[in-house]
N, C-alpha and C positions, 0 to 999 in steps of 0.2 A: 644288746651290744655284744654278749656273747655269742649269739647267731651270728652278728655282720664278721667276728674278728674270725669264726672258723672258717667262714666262706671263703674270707681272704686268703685264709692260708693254702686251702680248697685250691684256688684259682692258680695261688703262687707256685704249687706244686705242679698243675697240670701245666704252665708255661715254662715250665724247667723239662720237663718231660719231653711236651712237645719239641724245644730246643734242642733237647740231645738228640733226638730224633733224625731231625733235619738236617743238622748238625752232620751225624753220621752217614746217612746219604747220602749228602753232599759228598763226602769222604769218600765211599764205597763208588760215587760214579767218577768219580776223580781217577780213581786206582784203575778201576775195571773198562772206561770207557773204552781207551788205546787196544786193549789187549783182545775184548770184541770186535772191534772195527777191522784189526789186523788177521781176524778169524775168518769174518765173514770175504774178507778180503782176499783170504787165499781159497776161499767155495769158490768167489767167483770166477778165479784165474783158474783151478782144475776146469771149470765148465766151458771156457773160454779155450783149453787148451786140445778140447774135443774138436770145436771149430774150426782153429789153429790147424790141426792136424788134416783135416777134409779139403781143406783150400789149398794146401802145402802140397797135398795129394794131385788136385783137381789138376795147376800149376806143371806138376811133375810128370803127369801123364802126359797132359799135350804137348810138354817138351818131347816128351820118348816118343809121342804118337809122328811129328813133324818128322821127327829128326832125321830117318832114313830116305825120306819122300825125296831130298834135291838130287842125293847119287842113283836112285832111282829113273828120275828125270833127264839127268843128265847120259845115262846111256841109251838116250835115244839118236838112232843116224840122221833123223832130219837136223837135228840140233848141229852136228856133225857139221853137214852139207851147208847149212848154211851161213856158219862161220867160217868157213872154206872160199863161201861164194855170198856175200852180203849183199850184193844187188841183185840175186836174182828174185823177181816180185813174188813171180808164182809160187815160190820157195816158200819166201818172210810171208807171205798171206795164208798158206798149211799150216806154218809153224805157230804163227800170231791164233788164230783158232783153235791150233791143238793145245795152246797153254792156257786160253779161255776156260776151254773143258774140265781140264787138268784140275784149275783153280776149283771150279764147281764143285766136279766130283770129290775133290779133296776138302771141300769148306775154307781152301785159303783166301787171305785177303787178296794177293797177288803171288805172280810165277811169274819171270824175266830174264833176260839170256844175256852177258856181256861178254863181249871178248876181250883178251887180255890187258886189255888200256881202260878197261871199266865202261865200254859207251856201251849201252844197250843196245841190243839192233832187235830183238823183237820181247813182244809183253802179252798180259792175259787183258792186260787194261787199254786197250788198242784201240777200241773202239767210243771208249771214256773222254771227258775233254781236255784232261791232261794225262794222256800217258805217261808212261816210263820209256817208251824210245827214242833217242837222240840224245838221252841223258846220260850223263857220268857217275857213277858209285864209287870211283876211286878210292874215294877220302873214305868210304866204310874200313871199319877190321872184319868184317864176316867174305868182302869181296879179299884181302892180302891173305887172310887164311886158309882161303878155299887154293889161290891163285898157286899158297905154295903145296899145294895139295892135302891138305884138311880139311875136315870139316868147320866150314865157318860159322859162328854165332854170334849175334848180337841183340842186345834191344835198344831201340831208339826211336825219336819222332820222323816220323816221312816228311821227308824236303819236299815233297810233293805233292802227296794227298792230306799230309796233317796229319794223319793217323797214325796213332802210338803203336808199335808191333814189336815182335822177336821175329827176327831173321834168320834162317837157317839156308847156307850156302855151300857147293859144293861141285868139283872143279869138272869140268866137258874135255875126255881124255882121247887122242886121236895115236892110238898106241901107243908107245911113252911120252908124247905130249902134251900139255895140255894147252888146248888152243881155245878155251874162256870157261865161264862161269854160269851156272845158275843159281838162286836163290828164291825163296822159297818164304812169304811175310804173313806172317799172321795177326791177326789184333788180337788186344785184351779186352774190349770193351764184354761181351759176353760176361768173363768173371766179376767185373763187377757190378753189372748187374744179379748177377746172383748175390752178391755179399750183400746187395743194397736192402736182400728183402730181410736179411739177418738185422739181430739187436746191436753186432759187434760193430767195428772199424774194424779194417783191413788193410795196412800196410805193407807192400813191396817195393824194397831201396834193396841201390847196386851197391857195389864195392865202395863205392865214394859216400854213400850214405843218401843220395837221392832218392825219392820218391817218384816213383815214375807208374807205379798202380797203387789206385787204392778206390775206395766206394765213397771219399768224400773227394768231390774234384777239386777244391779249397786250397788240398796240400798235394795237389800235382804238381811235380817237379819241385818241391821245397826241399832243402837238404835239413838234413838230423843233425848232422857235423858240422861244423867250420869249413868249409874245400879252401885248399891253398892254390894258390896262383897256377902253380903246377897243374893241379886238377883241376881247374878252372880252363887253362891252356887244353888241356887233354878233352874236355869236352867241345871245346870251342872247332880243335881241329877235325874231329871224330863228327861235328854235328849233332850231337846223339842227343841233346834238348836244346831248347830257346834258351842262352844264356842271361837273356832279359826278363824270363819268368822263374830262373832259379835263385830263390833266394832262401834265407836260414830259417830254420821252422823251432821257434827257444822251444827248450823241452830239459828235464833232467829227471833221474830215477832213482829212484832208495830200494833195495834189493827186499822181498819178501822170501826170501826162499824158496825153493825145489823151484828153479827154475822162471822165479817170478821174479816181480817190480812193478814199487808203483809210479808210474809216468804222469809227469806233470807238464804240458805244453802250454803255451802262452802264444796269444797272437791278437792282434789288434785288440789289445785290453781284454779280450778274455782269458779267463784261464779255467782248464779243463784239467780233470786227474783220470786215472784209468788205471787196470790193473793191466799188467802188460804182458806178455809170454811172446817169446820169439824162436824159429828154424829155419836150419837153412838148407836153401836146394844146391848144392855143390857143383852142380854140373852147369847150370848156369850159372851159379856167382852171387844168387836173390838170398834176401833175409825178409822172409815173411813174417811178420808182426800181429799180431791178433790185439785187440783195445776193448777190454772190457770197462763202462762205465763202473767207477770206485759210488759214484752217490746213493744208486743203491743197498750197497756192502754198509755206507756211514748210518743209510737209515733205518737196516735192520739192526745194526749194532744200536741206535739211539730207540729202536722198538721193543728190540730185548732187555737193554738199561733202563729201559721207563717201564715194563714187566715188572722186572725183578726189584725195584724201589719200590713198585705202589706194593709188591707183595711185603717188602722189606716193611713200610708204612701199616702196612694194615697190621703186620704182627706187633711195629709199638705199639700202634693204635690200642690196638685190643689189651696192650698187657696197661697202659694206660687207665684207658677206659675200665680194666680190673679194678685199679689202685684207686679210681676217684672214685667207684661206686661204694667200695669200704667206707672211704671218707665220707662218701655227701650223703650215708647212712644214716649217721646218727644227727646230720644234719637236718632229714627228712622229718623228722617227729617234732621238731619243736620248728622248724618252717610251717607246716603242716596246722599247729593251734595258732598260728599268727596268724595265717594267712585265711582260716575259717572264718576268727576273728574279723579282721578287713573284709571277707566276703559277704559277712553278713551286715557289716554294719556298709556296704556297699550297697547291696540287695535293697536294703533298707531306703537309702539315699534316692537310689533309681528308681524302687516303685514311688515313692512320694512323685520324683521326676516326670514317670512312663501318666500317674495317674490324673497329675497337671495340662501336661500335654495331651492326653486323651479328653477332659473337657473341651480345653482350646479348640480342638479337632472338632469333636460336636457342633461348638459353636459355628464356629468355620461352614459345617457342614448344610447347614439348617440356614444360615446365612446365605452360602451359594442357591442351594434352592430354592428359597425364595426368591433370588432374584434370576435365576433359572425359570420360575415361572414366569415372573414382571416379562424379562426379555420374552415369553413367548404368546403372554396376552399382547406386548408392546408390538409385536410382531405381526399377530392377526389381527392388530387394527389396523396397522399403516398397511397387508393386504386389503383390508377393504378400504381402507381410502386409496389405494390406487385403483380400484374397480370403481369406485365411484370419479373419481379423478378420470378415468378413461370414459366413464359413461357421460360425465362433465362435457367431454372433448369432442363425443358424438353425438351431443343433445343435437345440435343444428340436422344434423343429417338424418338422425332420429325422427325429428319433425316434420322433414319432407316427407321419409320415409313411411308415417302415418297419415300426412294429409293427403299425400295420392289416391291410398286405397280408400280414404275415406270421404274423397272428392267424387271417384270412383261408384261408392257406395252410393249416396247422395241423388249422383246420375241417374243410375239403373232404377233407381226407387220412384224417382218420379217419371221417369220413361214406363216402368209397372203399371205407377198408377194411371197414365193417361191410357197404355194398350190395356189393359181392362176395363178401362169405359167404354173404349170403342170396341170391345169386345172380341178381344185380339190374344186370346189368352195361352196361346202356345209360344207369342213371342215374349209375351210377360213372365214365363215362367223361364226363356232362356236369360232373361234381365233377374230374376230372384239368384238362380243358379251363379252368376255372376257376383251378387251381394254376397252369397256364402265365400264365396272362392274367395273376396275380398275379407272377408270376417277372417278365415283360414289362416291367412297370411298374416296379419296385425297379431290373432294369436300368437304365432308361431313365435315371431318376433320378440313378442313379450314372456315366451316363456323362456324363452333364450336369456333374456336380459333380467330376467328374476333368478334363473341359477346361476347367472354371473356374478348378481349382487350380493348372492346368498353368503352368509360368513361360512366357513371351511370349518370340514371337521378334523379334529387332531388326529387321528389314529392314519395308520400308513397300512394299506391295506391293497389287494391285489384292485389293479383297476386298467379297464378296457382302454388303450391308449389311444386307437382309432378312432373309437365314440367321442374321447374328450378333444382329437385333432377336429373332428366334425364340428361339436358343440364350438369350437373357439374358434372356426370359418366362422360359424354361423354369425357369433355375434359381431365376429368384424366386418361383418357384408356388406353393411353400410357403409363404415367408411373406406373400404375395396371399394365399390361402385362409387364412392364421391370423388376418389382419387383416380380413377380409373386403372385400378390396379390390375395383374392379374396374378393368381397363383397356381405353380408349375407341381401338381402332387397326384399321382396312380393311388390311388388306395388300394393298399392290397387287399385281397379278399378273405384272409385267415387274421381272426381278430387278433392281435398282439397283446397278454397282460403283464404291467410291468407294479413293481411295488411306489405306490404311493396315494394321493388321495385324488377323486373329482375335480371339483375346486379349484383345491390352488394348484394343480397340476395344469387345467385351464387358464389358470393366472396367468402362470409361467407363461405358456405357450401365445396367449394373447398378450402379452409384454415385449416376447421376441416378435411376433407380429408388427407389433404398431410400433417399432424400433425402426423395425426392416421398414415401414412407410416413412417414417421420417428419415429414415438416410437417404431415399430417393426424391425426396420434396425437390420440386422442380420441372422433374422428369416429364415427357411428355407420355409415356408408357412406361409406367413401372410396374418391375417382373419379380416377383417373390419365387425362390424353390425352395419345396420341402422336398427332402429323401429319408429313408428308412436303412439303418446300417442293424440288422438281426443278427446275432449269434446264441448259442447255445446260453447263456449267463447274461448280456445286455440287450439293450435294445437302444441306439443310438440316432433322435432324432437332428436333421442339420438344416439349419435354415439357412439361406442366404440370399442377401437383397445384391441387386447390382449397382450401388450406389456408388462413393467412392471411396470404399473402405476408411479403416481406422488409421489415426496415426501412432508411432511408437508407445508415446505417454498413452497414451490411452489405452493402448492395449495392456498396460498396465496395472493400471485403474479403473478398469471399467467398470467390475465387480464392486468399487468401495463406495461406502455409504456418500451419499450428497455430491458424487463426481457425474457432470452432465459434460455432453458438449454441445449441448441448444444453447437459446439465446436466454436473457436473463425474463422472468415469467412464463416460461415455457415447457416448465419440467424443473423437479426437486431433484433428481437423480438418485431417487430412490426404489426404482424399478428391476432393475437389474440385481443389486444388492439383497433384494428382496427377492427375487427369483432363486438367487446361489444360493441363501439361506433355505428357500424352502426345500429346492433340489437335495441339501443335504442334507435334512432332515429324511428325505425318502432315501441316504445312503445311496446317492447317484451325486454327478456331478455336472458342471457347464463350463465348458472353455471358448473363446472367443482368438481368431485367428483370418487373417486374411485371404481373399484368394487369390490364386494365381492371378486370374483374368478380370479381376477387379472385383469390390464388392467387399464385403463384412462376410465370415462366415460363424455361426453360433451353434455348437453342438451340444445337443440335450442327453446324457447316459443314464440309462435308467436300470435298475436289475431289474429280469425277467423271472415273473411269477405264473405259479399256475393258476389256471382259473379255477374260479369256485365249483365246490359240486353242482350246485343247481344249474350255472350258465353251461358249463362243461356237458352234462347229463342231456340240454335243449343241443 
């Protein structure tokens, strides 16, 4: 009792322990989570701002690189000549071609010439299916800019080919006049393919807060802000996007410092966070945006707090695990004579137990074997009552089979004896010859049907599989010739040894024989084939009769004791069951399966043995 009550306290103490523990953990991840997440949060808006700056960069280039190409352009004299003279063909067909070029060499989207009312009269896109000439750009600000002699700029979607661009425009001067315009369009799609292969997001919004670049097409043309009617108007007149795809993109941001925030958007029920950093290119008017994924930043911040807790853990752990080892000290010596106690008087229990259960088992043991035997004397009788049973079945044909030659016999003998009277003695001696030949044959017969009858020896030993396929024609010859059967077999000529016995390996094989004849009963020619399927480790003989195969059930049961499909006095059906048993006793097997083209097929697997030394050595 005083063992159970120390333990208890034992236990009460380690759950108090363990509880402040947890307890404080909990605590520490409470305090510290915010303050990680908002750490890793500003690593990843520095690394974001590297980004940031390269695209800002990319952006500002191609502004400066365009930007002087239109007054460029525009002091060209054919440009001149043929806003002076707009019908002249051979004129606008120079001109339409030199702005083709123009475009190429410069990688612009389009190059286009209008005169002072905004219609175009000639394009680089002229040869395209919808040009730019005939058309109006009035309604641009880059065409009123240029017109009051600036340089014009814009971005907007093309009323015409769809394509989103910056336009750069600038006026065609006929010494202080200025008698039209060129511009100058380039696309964005290149930059965002390049953002696409980056980890970031990349936003470009105008002065209004639209979106009008960016690598996710989703938020093309969504505004940031609220637009007022005003700037709703201001877009509508200007063209400069689809008012029917501009709509409000929710989004709001909580300031991380040096330049950061972290952005929360929201759009068809998702919502997404990011760390954000933004600049702006002045000379156009853009606010380039960089969008660094926040989920990152939360799961390093929840990587390094699950760190720093299991380390936190492992130090109660251990001052824990100090405190119990003192206690469950003094515990240990008087658990210690208890528990010897119990084990021995267990030991004790169990061997009584182990040495009850080990007679039983004996018994058990001695029991099976003996009837391990029973089954296998019971076994090699019902083989020879099917050998006798078969020889039963051939006695008729047996007896023809005898009284021919010995009809035969008979003959020749008193044919002998009268050419010997007459003194005829070269043809009496082809009549002796003749009795022998007959004698030969009725031997042969019977010595076949004496090692058929013979009971089997138990042992599984290498044995000539050829010799015993022969021995088991032989003895069914008779009734093959009564049936007038025929069988389809090559013998090969390298003898086959496989593991099992003379005998009842003959059994077997004359069982699937006379099977194979009775599934053909009827037939007016019935065809038996044997084949040989050899590999390194079996040897697989396959019979098949071409009768009309099995049915389902049966192929089921073919194998089981007392299942026939003859007629009732016609078979025990004990043939087949007695073949799988013996097959497995030689550790081979027999399955039964139909053929394609009709017919029962019966396969015999045998493991392959070497031969003995002495046959091996001949």
């Amino acid at each position: 009792m005083k063992t159970e009550a120390t333990q208890e306290r034992t236990r009460l103490t380690a759950a108090r322990a363990l509880v402040l523990v947890l307890v404080l953990g909990v605590l520490l991840a409470i305090i510290l989570f915010p303050r990680l997440e908002r750490f890793y949060q500003k690593q990843a808006g520095v690394d974001g701002q590297a980004s940031l700056l390269l695209a800002a960069e990319g952006l500002n280039g191609a502004l400066r690189q365009y930007a002087p190409l239109p007054a460029l352009v525009a002091e060209r004299e054919t440009l001149r000549a043929l806003l002076e003279d707009p019908d002249n063909a051979a004129l606008l067909a120079e001109v339409n071609e030199d702005l083709r070029q123009t475009a190429f060499r410069l990688k612009a989207s389009d190059v286009y010439v209008m005169d002072i009312t905004g219609y175009t009269i000639a394009a680089s896109n002229y040869l395209k299916d919808a040009p730019f000439i005939g058309r109006s750009f009035s309604f641009r600000p880059y065409f009123t800019q240029a017109l009051d002699g600036g340089l014009g700029r814009y971005f907007a979607l093309g009323t015409t080919s769809g394509e989103r661009g910056y336009f750069y425009a600038a006026p065609v001067e006929d010494g202080t006049r200025i008698v039209g315009v060129v511009a100058i369009k380039f696309t964005v799609d290149g930059f965002e393919e390049t953002w696409r292969t980056g980890p970031y997001t990349v936003l470009v919004s105008d002065l209004l807060g639209v979106v009008f670049m960016s690598n996710r097409e989703d938020w093309h043309f969504r505004a940031l802000a609220p637009l007022s009617d005003r700037d709703r108007q201001q877009i509508a007149s200007s063209r400069q996007y689809p008012l029917d795809r501009v709509h409000p993109l929710a989004n709001h941001s909580n300031p991380l410092g040096e330049d950061l925030s972290l952005r929360t958007f929201e759009d068809d029920g998702t919502r997404e966070s990011f760390v954000s950093a933004t600049t702006r290119i002045s000379d156009a008017g853009w606010d380039v945006t960089i969008l660094v994924p926040a989920g990152p930043a939360r799961a390093r911040a929840l990587a390094t707090l699950a760190s720093g807790l299991l380390i936190f853990m492992a130090l109660g752990l251990m001052v824990m695990v100090y405190l119990q080892r003192r206690a469950r000290l003094m515990d240990r010596i008087a658990t210690q004579a208890s528990a010897q106690e119990m084990l021995e008087t267990r030991v004790t229990q169990r061997t009584f137990d182990l040495n009850q259960a080990n007679t039983q088992l004996r018994a058990e043991i001695e029991e099976r074997r003996a009837t391990e035997a029973q089954l296998k004397r019971t076994q090699t009788e019902l083989v020879q009552a099917g050998k006798l049973a078969a020889l039963g079945q051939m006695s008729a044909a047996l007896s023809h089979e005898f009284n021919q030659p010995l009809a035969a016999v008979k003959a020749y003998a008193d044919n002998a004896n009268t050419l010997l009277q007459r003194q005829r003695s070269q043809e009496a001696q082809e009549n002796i010859s003749r009795i022998s030949e007959m004698t030969d044959r009725m031997a042969t017969i019977s010595r076949h049907l004496r090692n058929f009858a013979r009971r089997p020896q138990e042992d599984v030993l290498p044995t000539p599989l050829l010799r015993v396929i022969e021995d088991a024609l032989a003895v069914m010859d008779v009734r093959l010739k009564s049936c007038n059967a025929r069988v389809d077999f090559t013998l090969p000529e390298t003898e086959v040894w496989v593991a099992g016995g003379n005998v009842r390996l003959q059994q077997v094989i004359v069982n699937l024989l006379n099977n194979a004849l009775d599934a053909m009963e009827g037939l007016s020619d019935p065809l038996i084939s044997l084949d040989l399927a050899v590999t390194d480790d079996t040897c697989a003989l396959i019979v098949r009769d071409h009768g009309s195969g099995l049915e389902d059930d049966a192929l089921q049961q073919v194998f089981d004791p007392f299942y026939t499909t003859k007629g009732p006095g016609e078979g025990l059906g004990l043939g087949l069951s007695i073949s799988y048993n013996i097959v497995r006793d030689f550790g081979g097997s027999i399955a039964a399966e139909n053929h394609p083209d009709g017919g029962a097929v019966f396969t015999l697997t045998l493991q392959r043995r070497n031969a003995p030394q002495r046959q091996a050595a001949e």
